[in-house]
N, C-alpha and C positions, 0 to 999 in steps of 0.2 A: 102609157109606158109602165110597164111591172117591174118592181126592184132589179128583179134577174137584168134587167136590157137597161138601165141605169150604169153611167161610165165608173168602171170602179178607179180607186189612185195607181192600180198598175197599167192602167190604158190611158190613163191620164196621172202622170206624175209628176208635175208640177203645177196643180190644182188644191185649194181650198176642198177639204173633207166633210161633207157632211153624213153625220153620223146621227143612226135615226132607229128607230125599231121598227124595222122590218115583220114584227108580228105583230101590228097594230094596223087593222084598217084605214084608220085616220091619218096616220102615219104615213103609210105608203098610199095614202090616195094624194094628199100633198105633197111629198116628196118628188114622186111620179113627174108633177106640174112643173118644178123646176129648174127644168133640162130647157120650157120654153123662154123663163124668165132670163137663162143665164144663158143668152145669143155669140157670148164670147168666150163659151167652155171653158170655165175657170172654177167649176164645180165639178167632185166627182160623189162619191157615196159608196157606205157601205151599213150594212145591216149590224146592228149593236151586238146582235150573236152571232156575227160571221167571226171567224175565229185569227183573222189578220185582224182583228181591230185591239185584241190583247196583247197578239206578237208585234204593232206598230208602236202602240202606246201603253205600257205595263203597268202604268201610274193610272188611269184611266178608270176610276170606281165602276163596276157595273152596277150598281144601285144607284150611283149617280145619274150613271146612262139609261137607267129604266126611269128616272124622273124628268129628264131634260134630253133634250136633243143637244147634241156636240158638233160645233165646226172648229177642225181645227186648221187654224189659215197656212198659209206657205212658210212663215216664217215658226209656227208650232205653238203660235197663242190660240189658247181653247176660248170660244165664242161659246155660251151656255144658255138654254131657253130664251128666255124674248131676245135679252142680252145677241142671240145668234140672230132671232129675226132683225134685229136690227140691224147686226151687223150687214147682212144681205142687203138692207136696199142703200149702203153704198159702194158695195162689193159688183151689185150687178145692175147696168144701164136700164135694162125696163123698170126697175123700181124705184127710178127719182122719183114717182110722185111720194110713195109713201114715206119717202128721210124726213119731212118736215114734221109727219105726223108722229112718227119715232124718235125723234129728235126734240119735240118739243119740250122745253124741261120741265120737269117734274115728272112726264108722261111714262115713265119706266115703274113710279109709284102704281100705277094703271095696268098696263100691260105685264107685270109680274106676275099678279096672282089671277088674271085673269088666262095668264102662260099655266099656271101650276095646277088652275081649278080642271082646265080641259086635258093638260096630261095625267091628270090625277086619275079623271075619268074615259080617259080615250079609248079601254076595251070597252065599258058597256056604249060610250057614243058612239063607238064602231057600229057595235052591234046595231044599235036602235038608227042610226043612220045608214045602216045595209041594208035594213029592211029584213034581217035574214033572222032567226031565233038561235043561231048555233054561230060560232066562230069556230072554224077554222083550227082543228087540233086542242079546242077547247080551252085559248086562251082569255076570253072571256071569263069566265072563273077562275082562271087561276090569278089572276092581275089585282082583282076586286077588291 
């Protein structure tokens, strides 16, 4: 499933928002996956430079949004990097098995910067896991 075919919040508007970049391979290859995890449509998504995600949420850093992925849930608490993965696997029924392993305490000390090291790097692992030498309007370089 490509961004484009992904439920945006006005096809789904009383759904949890996951907000993501949309110009990051890594990104929307994962993204993509999560329409099967969430079997009870209570996810929708929108691309961090789609231009309804400033007029939704004005407060919403996009420097932020180029560092972390944002879900913000129904009732308008922002979910941030792992902090979001985590949120998800009590948010969505395929993911109990992994709440324990997200849940387990201290384990957020872990999962942070191993969240920050890979969005840090998400153009070039785009790249290098595309297999491709170029991204896509050339953001590859420009992210770096």
């Amino acid at each position: 499933m490509t961004p484009e075919q992904l439920p945006s919040p006005d096809q789904r508007p009383d759904t949890d928002v996951v907000i993501f970049d949309g110009q990051c391979g890594i990104c929307t290859s994962q993204v993509s996956k999560l329409p099967w995890w969430d079997c009870q449509q209570k996810l929708s998504y929108l691309s961090l430079h789609d231009p309804q995600v400033i007029e939704r949420w004005p407060d919403l850093s996009h420097d932020r949004l180029m560092q972390e992925m944002c879900i913000v849930d129904t009732h308008g608490k922002r979910h941030w990097g792992a902090a979001a993965l985590r949120y998800l696997t009590l948010r969505l029924r395929r993911l109990w098995w992994a709440m324990p392993v997200m849940y387990f305490p201290g384990s957020m000390l872990l999962w942070r910067p191993i969240y920050r090291w890979i969005a840090r790097n998400r153009y070039r692992l785009s790249r290098w896991l595309g297999g491709s030498t170029d991204c896509e309007g050339g953001t590859c370089s420009l992210h770096r």
